[in-house]
C-alpha positions in Angstrom: -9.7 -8.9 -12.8 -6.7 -7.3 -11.6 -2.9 -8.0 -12.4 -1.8 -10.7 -10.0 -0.2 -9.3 -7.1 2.6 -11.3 -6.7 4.3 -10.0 -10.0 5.9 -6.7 -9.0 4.7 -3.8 -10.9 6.6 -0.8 -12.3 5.6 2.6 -11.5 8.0 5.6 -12.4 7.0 9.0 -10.7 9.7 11.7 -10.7 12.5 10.2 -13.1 12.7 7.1 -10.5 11.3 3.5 -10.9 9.2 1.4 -8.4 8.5 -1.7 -8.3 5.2 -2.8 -6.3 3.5 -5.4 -4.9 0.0 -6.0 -2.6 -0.2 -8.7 -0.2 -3.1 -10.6 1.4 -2.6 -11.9 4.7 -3.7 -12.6 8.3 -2.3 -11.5 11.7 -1.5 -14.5 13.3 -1.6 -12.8 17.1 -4.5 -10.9 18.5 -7.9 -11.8 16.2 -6.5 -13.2 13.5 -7.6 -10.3 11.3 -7.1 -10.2 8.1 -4.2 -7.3 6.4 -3.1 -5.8 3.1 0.2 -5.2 2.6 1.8 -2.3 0.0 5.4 -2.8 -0.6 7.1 -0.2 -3.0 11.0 -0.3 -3.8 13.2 1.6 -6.1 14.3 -0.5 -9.0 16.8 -1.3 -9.7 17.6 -3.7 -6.4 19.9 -2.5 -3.8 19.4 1.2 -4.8 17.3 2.3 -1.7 15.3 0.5 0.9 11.4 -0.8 0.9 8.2 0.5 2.0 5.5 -1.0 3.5 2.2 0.4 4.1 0.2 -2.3 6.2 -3.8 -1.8 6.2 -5.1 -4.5 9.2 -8.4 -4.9 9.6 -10.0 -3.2 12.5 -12.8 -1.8 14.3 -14.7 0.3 11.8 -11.8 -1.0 9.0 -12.1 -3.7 6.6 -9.8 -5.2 3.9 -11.3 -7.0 1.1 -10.9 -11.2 1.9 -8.5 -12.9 -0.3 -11.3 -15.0 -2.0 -12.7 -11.7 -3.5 -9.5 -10.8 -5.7 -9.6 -7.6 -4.4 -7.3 -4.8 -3.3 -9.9 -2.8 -1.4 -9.3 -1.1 2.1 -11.8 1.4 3.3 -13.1 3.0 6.7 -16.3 3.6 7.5 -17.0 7.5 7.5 -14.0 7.9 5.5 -14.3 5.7 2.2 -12.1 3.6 -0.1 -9.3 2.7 -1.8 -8.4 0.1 -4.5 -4.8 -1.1 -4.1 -4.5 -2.6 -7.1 -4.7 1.0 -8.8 -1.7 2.4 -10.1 -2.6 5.9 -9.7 -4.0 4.6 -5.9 -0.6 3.7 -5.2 1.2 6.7 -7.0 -0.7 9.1 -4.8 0.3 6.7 -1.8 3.9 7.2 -2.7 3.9 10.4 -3.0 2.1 10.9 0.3 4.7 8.8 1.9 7.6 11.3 0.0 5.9 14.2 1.2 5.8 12.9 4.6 9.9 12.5 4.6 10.2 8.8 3.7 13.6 8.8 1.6 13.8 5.7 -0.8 17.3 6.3 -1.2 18.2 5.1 2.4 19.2 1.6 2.4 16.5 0.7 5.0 12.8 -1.0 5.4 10.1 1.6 6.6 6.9 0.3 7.7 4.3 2.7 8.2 0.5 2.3 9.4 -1.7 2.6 6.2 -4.4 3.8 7.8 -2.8 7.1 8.7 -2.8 7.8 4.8 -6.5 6.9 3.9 -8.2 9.9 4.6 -6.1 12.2 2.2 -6.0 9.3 -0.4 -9.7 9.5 -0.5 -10.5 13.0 -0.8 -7.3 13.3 -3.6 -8.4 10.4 -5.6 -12.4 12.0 -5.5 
């Protein structure tokens, strides 16, 4: 069973620290569908701003229910991805990097999840 997610985790890539958390919820307009939230922030506090990568369940998406314990997000066609995986969420973080996100601005970024899944896939094989 995995770590609880409420207890940030630490994840050091590139000489900088993380901390991360995963979040179970459920959209309270529209269906009521359920959503995993990623939230990474440089450590130590008030060096840089957050990042959220939100996974809502959708048409041809699912995220794993809260009862099941589980961090898993996945597309059909495409595959999945355990959350709860440090080297899941390093290759998320990186992805994000790549893609200009710049933990040293003092802001939150909030970016569909989804958009990320495909390349997080193939890379983690």
């Amino acid at each position: 069973m995995p770590r609880s997610s409420r207890k940030p985790r630490r994840l050091v890539a590139d000489g900088r620290t993380y901390l991360w958390t995963l979040r179970h919820g459920h959209r309270l307009l529209e269906d009521g569908g359920c959503r995993k939230t990623l939230t990474l922030r440089p450590h130590p506090p008030g060096t840089g701003g957050l990042l959220r990568l939100v996974f809502d369940e959708g048409p041809g998406r699912y995220v794993a229910g809260y009862t099941a314990g589980s961090g898993e997000v996945g597309a059909v066609g495409v595959g999945a991805l355990n959350l709860h995986e440090p080297g899941t969420v390093r290759f998320l973080l990186d992805t994000a990097l790549a893609r200009g996100w710049d933990p040293g601005e003092r802001r939150e970024t909030q970016a569909d999840g989804w958009t990320f899944l495909e390349a997080a896939v193939i890379a983690r094989g």
